[in-house]
RONUSE-274004 format. One record per residue (C-alpha): residue in three letters; chain; y, z, x. Coordinates in steps of 0.02 Angstrom, whole numbers, padded with zeros to 5 digits, always signed. Layout:
BEGIN
<pt><type>Ala</type><mol>A</mol><c2>Y</c2><c3>Z</c3><c1>X</c1></pt>
...
//
This chain:
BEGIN
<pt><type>Unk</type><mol>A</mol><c2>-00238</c2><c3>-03498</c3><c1>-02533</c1></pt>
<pt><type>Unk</type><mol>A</mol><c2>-00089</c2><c3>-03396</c3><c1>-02520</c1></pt>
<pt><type>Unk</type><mol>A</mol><c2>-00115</c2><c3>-03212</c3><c1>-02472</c1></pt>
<pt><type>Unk</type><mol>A</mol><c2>-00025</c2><c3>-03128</c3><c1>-02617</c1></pt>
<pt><type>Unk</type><mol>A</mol><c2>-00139</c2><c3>-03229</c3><c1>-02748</c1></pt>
<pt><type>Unk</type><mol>A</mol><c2>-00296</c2><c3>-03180</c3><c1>-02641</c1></pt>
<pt><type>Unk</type><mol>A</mol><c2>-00414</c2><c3>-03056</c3><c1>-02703</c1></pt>
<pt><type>Unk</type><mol>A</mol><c2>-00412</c2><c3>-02880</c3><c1>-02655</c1></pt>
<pt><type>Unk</type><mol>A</mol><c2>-00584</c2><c3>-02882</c3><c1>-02567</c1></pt>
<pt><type>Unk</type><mol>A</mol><c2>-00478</c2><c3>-02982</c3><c1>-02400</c1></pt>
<pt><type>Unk</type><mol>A</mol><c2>-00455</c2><c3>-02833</c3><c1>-02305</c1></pt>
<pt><type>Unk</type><mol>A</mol><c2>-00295</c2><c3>-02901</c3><c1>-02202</c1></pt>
<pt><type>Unk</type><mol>A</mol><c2>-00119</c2><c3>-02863</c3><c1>-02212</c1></pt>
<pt><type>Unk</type><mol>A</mol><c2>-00049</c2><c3>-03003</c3><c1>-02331</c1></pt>
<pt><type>Unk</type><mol>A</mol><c2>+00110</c2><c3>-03010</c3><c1>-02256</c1></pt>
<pt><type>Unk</type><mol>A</mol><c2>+00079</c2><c3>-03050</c3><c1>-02069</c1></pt>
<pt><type>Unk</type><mol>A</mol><c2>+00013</c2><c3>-03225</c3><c1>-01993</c1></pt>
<pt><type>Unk</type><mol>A</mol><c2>+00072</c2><c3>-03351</c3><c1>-02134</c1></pt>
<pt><type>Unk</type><mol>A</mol><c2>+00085</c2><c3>-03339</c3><c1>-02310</c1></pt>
<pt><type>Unk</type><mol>A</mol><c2>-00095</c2><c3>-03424</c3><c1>-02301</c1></pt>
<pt><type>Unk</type><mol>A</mol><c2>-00273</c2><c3>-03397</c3><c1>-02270</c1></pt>
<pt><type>Unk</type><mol>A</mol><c2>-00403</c2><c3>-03486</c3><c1>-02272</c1></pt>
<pt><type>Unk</type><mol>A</mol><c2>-00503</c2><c3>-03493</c3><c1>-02436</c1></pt>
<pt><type>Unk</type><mol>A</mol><c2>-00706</c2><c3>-03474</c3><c1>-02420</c1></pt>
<pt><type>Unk</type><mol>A</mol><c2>-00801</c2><c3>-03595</c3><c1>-02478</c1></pt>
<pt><type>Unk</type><mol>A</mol><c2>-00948</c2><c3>-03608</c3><c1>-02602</c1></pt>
<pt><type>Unk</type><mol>A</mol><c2>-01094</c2><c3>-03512</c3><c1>-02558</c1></pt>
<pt><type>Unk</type><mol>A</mol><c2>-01176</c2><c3>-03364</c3><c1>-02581</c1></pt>
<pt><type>Unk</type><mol>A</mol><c2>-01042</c2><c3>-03254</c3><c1>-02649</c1></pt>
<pt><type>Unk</type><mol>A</mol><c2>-00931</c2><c3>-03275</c3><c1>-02775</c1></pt>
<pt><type>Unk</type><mol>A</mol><c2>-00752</c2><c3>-03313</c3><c1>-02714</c1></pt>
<pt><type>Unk</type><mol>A</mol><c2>-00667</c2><c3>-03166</c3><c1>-02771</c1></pt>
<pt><type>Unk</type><mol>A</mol><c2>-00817</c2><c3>-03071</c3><c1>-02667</c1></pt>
<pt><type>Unk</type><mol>A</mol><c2>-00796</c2><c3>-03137</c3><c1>-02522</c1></pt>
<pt><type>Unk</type><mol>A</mol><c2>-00706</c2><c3>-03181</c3><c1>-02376</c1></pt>
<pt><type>Unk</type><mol>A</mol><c2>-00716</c2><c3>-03321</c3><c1>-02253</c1></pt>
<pt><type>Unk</type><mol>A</mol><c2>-00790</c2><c3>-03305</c3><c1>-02101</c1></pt>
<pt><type>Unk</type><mol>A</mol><c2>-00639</c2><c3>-03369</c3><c1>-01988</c1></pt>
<pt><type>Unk</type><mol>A</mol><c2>-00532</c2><c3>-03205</c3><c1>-02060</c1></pt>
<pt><type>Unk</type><mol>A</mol><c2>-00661</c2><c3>-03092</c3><c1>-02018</c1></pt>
<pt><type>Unk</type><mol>A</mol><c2>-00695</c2><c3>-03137</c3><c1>-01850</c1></pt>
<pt><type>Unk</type><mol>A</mol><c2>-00507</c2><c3>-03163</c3><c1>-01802</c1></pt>
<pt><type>Unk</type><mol>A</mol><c2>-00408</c2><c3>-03042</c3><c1>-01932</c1></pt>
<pt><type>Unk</type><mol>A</mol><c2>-00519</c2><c3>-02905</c3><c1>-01955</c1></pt>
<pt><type>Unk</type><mol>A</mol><c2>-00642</c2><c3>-02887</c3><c1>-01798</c1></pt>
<pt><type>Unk</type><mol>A</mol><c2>-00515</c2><c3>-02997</c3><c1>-01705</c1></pt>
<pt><type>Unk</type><mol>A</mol><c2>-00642</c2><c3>-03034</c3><c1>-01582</c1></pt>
<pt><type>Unk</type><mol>A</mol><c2>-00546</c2><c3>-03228</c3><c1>-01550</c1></pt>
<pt><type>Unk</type><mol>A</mol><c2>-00350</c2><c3>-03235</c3><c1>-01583</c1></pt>
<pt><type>Unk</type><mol>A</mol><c2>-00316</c2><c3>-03418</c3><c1>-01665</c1></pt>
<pt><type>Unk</type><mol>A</mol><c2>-00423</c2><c3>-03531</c3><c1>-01773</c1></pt>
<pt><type>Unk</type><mol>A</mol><c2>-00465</c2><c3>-03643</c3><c1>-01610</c1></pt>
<pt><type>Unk</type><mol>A</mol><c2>-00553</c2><c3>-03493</c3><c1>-01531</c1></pt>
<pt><type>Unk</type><mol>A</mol><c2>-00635</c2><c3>-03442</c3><c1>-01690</c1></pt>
<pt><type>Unk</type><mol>A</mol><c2>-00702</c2><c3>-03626</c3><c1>-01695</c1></pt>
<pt><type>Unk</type><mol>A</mol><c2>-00753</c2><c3>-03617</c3><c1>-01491</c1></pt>
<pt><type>Unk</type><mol>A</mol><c2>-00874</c2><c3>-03466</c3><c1>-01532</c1></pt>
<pt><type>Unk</type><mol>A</mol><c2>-00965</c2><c3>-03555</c3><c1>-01709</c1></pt>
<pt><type>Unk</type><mol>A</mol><c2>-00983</c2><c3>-03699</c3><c1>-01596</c1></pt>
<pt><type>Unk</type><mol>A</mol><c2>-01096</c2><c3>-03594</c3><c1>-01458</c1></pt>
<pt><type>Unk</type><mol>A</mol><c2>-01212</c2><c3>-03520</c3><c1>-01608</c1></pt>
<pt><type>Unk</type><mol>A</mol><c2>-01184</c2><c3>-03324</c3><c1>-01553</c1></pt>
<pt><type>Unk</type><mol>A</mol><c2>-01139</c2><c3>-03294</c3><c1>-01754</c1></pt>
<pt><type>Unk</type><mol>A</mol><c2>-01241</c2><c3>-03256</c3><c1>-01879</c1></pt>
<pt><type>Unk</type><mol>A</mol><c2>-01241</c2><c3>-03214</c3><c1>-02052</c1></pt>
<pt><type>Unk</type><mol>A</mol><c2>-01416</c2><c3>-03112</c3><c1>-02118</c1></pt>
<pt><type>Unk</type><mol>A</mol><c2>-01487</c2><c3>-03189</c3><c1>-01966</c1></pt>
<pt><type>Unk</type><mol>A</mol><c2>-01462</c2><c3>-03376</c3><c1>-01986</c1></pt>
<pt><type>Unk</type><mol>A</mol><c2>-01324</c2><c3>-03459</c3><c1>-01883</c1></pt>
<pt><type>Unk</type><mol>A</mol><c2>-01183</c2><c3>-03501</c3><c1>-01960</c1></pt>
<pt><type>Unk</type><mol>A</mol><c2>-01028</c2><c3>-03630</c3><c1>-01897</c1></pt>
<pt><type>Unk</type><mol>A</mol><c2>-00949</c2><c3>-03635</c3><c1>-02051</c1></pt>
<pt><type>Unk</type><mol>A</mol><c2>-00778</c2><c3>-03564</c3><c1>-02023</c1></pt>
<pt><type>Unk</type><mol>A</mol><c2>-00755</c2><c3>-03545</c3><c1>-02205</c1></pt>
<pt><type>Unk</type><mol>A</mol><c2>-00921</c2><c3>-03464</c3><c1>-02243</c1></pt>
<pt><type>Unk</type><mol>A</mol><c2>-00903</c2><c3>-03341</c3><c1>-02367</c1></pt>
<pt><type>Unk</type><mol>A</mol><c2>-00957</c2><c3>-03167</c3><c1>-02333</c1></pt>
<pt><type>Unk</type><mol>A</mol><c2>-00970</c2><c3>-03028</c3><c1>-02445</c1></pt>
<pt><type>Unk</type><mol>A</mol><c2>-01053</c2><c3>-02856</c3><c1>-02480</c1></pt>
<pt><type>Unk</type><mol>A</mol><c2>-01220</c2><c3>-02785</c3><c1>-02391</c1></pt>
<pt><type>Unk</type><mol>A</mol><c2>-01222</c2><c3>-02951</c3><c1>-02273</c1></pt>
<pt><type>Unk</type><mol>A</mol><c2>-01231</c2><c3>-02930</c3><c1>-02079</c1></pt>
<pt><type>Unk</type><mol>A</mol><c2>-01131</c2><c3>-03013</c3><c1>-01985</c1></pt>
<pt><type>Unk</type><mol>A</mol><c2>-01177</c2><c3>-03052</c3><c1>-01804</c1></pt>
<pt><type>Unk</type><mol>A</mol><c2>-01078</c2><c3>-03081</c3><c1>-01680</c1></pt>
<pt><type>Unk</type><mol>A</mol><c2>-01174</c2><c3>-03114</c3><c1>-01489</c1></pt>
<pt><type>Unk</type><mol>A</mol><c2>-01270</c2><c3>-02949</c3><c1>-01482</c1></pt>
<pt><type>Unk</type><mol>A</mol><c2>-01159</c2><c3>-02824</c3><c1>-01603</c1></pt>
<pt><type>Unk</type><mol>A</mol><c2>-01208</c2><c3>-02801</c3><c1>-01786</c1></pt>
<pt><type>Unk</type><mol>A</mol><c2>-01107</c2><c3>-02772</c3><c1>-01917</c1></pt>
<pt><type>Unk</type><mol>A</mol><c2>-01141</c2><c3>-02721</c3><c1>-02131</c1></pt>
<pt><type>Unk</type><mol>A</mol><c2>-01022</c2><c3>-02773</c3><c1>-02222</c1></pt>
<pt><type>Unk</type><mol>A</mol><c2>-00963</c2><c3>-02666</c3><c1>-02370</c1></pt>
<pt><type>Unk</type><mol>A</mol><c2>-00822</c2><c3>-02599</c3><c1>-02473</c1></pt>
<pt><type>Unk</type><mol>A</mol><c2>-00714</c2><c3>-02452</c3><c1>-02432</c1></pt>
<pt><type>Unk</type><mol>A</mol><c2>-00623</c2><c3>-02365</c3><c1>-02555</c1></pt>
<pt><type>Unk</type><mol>A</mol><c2>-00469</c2><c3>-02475</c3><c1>-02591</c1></pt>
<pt><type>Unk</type><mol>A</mol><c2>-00609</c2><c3>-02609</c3><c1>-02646</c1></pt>
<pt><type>Unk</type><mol>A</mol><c2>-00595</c2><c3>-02707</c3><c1>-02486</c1></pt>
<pt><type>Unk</type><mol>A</mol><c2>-00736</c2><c3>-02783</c3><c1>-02377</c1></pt>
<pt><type>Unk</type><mol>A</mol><c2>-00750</c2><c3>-02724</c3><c1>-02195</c1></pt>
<pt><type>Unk</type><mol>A</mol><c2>-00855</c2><c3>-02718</c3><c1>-02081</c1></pt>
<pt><type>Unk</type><mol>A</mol><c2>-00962</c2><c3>-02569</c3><c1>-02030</c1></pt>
<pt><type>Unk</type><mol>A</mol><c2>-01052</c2><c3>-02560</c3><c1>-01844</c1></pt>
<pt><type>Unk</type><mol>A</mol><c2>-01249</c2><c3>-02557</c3><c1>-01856</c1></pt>
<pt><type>Unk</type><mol>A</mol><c2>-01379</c2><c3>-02539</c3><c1>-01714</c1></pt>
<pt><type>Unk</type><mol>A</mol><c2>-01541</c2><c3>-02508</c3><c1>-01782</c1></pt>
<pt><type>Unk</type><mol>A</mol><c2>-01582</c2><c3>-02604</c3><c1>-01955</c1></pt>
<pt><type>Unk</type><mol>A</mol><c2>-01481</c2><c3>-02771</c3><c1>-01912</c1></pt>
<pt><type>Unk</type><mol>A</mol><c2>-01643</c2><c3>-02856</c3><c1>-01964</c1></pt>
<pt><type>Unk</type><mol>A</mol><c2>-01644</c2><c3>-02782</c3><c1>-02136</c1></pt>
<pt><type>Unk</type><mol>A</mol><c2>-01529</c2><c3>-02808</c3><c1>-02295</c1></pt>
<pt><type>Unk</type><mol>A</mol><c2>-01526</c2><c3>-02726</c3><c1>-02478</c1></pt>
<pt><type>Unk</type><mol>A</mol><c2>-01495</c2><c3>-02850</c3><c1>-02625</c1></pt>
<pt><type>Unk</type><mol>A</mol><c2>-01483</c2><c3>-02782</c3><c1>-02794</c1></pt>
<pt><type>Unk</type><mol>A</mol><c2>-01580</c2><c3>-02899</c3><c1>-02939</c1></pt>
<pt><type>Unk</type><mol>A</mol><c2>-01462</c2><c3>-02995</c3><c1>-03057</c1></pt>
<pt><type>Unk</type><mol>A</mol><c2>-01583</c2><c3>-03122</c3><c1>-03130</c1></pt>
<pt><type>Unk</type><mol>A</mol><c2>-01775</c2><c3>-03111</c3><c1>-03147</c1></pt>
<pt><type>Unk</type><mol>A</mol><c2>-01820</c2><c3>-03268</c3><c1>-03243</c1></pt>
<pt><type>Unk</type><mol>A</mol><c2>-02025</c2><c3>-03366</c3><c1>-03232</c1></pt>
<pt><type>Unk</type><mol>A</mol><c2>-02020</c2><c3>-03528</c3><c1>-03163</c1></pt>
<pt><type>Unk</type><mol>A</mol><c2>-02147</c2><c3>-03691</c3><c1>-03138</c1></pt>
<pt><type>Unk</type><mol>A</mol><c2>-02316</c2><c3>-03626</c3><c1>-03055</c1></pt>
<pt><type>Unk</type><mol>A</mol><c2>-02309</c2><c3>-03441</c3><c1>-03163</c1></pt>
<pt><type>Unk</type><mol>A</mol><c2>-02206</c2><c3>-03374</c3><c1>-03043</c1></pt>
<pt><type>Unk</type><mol>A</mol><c2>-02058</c2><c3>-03262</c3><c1>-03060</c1></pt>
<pt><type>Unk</type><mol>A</mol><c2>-01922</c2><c3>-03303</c3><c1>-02976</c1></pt>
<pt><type>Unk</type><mol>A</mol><c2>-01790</c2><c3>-03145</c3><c1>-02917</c1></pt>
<pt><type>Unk</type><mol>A</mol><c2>-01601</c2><c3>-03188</c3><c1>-02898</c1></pt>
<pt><type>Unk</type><mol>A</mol><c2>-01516</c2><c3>-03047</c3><c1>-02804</c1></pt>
<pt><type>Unk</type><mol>A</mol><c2>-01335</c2><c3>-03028</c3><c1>-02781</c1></pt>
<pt><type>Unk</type><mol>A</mol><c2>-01276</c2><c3>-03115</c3><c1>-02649</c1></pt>
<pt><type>Unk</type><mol>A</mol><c2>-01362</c2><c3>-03262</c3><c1>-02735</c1></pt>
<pt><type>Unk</type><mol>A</mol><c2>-01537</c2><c3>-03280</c3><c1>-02636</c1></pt>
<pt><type>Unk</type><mol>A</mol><c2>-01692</c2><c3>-03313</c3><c1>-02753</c1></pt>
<pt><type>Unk</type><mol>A</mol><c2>-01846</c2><c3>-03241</c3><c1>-02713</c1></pt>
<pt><type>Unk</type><mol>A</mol><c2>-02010</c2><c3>-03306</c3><c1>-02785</c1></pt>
<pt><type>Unk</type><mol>A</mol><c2>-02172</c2><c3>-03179</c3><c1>-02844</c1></pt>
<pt><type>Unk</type><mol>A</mol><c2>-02333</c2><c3>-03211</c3><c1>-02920</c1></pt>
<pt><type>Unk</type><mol>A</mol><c2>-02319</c2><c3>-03165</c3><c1>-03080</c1></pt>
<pt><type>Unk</type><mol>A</mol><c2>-02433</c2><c3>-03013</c3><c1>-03074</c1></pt>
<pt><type>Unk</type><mol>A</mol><c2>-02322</c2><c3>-02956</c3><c1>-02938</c1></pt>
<pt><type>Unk</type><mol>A</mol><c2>-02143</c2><c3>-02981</c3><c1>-03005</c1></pt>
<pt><type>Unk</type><mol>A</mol><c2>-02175</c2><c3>-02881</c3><c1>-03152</c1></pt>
<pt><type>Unk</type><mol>A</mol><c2>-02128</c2><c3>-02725</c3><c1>-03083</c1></pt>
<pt><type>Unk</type><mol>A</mol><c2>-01970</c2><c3>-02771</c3><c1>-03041</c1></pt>
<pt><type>Unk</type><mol>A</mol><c2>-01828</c2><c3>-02733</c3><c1>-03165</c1></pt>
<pt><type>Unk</type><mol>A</mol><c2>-01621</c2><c3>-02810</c3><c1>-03160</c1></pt>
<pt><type>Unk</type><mol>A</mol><c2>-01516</c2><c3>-02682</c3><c1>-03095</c1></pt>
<pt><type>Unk</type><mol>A</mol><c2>-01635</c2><c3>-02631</c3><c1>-02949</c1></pt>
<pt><type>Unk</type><mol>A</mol><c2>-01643</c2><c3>-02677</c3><c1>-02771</c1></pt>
<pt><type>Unk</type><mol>A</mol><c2>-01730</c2><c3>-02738</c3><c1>-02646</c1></pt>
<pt><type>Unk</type><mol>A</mol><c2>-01725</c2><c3>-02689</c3><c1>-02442</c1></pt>
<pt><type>Unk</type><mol>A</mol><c2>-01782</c2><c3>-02857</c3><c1>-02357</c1></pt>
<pt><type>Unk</type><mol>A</mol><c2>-01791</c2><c3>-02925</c3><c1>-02186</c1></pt>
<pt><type>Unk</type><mol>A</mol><c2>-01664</c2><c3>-03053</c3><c1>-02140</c1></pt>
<pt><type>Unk</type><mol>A</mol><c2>-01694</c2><c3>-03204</c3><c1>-02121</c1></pt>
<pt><type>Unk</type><mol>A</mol><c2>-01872</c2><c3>-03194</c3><c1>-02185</c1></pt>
<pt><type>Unk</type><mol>A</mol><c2>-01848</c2><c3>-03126</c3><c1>-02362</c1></pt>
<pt><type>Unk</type><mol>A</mol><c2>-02009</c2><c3>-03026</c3><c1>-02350</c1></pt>
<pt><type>Unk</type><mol>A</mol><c2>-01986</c2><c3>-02875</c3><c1>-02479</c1></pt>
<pt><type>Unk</type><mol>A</mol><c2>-02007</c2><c3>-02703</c3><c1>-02398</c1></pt>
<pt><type>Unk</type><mol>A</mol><c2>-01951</c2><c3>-02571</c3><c1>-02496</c1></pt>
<pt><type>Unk</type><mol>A</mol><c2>-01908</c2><c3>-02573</c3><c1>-02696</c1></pt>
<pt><type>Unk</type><mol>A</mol><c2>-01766</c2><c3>-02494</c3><c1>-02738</c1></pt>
<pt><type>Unk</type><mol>A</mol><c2>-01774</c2><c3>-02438</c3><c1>-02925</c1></pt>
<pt><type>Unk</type><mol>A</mol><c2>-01589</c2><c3>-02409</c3><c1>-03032</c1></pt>
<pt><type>Unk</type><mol>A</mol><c2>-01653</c2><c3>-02228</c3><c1>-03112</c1></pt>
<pt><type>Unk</type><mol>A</mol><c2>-01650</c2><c3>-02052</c3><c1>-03100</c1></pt>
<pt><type>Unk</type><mol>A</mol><c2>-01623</c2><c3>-01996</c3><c1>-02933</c1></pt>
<pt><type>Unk</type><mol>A</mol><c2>-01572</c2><c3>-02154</c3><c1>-02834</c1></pt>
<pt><type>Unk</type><mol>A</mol><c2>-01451</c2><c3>-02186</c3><c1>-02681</c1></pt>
<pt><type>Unk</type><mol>A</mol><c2>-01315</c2><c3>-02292</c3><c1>-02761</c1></pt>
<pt><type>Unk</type><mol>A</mol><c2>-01165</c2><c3>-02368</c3><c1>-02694</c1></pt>
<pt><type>Unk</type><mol>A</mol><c2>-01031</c2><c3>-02404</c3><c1>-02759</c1></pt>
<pt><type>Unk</type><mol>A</mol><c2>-00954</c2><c3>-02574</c3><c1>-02784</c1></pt>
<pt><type>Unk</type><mol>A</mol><c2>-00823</c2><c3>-02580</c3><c1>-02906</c1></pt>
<pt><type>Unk</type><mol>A</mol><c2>-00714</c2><c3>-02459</c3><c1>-03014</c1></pt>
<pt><type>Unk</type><mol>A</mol><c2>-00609</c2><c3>-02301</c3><c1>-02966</c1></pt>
<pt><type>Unk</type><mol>A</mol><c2>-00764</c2><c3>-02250</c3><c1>-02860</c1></pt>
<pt><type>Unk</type><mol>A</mol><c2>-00791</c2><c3>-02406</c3><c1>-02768</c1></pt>
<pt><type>Unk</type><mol>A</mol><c2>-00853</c2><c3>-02382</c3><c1>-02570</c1></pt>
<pt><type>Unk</type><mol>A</mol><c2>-00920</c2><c3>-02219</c3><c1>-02617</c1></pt>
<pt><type>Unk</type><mol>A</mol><c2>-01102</c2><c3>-02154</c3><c1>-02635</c1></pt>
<pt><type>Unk</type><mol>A</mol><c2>-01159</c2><c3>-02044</c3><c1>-02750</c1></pt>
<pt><type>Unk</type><mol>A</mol><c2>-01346</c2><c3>-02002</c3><c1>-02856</c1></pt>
<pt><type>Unk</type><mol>A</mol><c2>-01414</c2><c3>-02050</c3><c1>-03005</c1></pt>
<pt><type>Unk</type><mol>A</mol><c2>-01398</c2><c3>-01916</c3><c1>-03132</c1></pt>
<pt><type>Unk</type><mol>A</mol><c2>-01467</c2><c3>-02019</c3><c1>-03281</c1></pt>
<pt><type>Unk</type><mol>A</mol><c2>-01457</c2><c3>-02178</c3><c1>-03353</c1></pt>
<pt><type>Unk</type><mol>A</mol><c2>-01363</c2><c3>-02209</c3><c1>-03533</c1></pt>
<pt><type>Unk</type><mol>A</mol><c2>-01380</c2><c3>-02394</c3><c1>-03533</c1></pt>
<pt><type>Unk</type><mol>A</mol><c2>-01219</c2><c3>-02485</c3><c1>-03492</c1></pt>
<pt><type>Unk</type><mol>A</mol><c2>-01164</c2><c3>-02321</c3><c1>-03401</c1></pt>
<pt><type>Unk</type><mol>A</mol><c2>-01235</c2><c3>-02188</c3><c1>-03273</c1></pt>
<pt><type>Unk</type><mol>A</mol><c2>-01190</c2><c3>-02016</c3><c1>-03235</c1></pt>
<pt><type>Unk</type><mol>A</mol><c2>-01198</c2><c3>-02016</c3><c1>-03045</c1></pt>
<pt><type>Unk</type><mol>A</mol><c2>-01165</c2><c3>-01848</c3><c1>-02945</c1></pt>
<pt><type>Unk</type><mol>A</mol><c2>-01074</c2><c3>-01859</c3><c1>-02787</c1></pt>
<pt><type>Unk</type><mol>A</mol><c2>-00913</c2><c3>-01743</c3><c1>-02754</c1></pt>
<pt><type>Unk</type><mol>A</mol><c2>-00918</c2><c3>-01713</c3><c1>-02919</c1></pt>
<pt><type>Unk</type><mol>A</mol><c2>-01011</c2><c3>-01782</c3><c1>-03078</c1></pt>
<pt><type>Unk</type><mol>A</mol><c2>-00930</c2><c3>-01935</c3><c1>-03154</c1></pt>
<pt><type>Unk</type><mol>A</mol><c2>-00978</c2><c3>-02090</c3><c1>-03283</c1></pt>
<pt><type>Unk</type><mol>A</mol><c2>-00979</c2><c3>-02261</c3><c1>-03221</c1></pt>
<pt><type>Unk</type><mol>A</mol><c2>-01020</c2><c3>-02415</c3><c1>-03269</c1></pt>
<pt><type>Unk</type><mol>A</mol><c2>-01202</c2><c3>-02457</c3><c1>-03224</c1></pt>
<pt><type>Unk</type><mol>A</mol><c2>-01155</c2><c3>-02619</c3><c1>-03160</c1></pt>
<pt><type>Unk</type><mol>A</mol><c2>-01037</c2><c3>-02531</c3><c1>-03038</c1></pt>
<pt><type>Unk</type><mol>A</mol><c2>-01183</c2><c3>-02470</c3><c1>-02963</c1></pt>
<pt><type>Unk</type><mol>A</mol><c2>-01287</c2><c3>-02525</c3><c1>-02832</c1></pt>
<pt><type>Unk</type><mol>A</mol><c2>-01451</c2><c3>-02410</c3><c1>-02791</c1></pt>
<pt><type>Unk</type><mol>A</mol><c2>-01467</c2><c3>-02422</c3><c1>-02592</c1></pt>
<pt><type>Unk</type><mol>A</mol><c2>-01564</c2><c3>-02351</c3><c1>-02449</c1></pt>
<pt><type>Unk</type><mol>A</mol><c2>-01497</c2><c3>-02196</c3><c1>-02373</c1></pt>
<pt><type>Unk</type><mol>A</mol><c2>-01628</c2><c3>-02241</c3><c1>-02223</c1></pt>
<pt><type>Unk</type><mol>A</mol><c2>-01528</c2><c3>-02395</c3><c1>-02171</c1></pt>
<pt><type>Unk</type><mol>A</mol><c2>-01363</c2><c3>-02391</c3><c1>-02097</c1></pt>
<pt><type>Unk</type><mol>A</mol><c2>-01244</c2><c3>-02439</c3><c1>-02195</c1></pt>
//
């Protein structure tokens, strides 16, 4: 796709290397989410310098993506995923123009927070959890009850096991992800439905979809 018609998560400068780049391809993140793996590992960490190189290192299985090897160049990757590349770790999140990058991390590379967007019972009285970056997660009923849209949930990668819930109210760690506040973190003041008052800086209203409770335990 041509850089000026690309979304503003791509976190290059749209006016060097081409008028192109490469488009990512269907997956877990939407499109205007996400960014293909090929421009973040030669654009933004520009750890390889052409799209030969970029293919060389896929091709020897040192990247990852939430643990699982990945040699798709145009893999998409998008918010709270880690990115591994040989034996650096790396969270990928929004700054505050809206734009993915990627942020170092050294202790919770095995970990991942995915906020709920679906909750929905399935065959076998199950629930089954869809969280953001479009993973489902399946509960006995009795135990998927307790978990409301809107929240999260701190995993381990590639597993899925649940850890830690992450509940959207009063007093939560949220981040950010949209909006004039995007790639900043504030608290939950209170809930008013479709919007929050969050206290960070200052106190502001948001939208409630805008924001993402998180773990201020995990490096992000």
């Amino acid at each position: 796709m041509k850089k000026l018609a690309a979304p503003k998560v791509l976190g290059i400068p749209r006016k060097v290397r081409g008028r192109f780049v490469v488009k990512p391809s269907p997956g877990p993140h939407p499109k205007d989410r996400s960014v293909a793996l090929l421009v973040f590992l030669r654009d933004i960490l520009k750890v390889a310098e052409t799209a030969r190189e970029v293919k060389k290192l896929l091709n020897r299985g040192i990247v990852k993506v939430d643990g699982k090897v990945r040699k798709d160049k145009k893999f998409p990757v998008g918010f709270m995923d880690v990115l591994t590349v040989d034996k650096k770790h790396y969270r990928i999140l929004f700054d505050k123009k809206g734009r993915l990058f990627p942020k170092p991390i050294k202790k919770s590379a095995n970990l991942k927070i995915g906020m709920i967007v679906r909750k929905q019972m399935v065959k076998g009285d199950k629930i089954q959890l869809t969280l953001h970056d479009g993973r489902n997660i399946l509960l006995p009923k009795t135990k998927g009850r307790k978990y409301k849209i809107g929240a999260s949930l701190l995993i381990k990668i590639p597993s899925q096991e649940i850890v830690k819930y992450l509940p959207f109210d009063k007093g939560a760690e949220v981040y950010l992800i949209a909006g004039r506040h995007v790639g900043e973190k504030a608290k939950v003041v209170e809930v008013r439905g479709e919007k929050v008052l969050l206290k960070g800086e200052t106190e502001y209203e948001t939208l409630s979809d805008y924001a993402f409770p998180t773990d201020p335990e995990v490096e992000q």
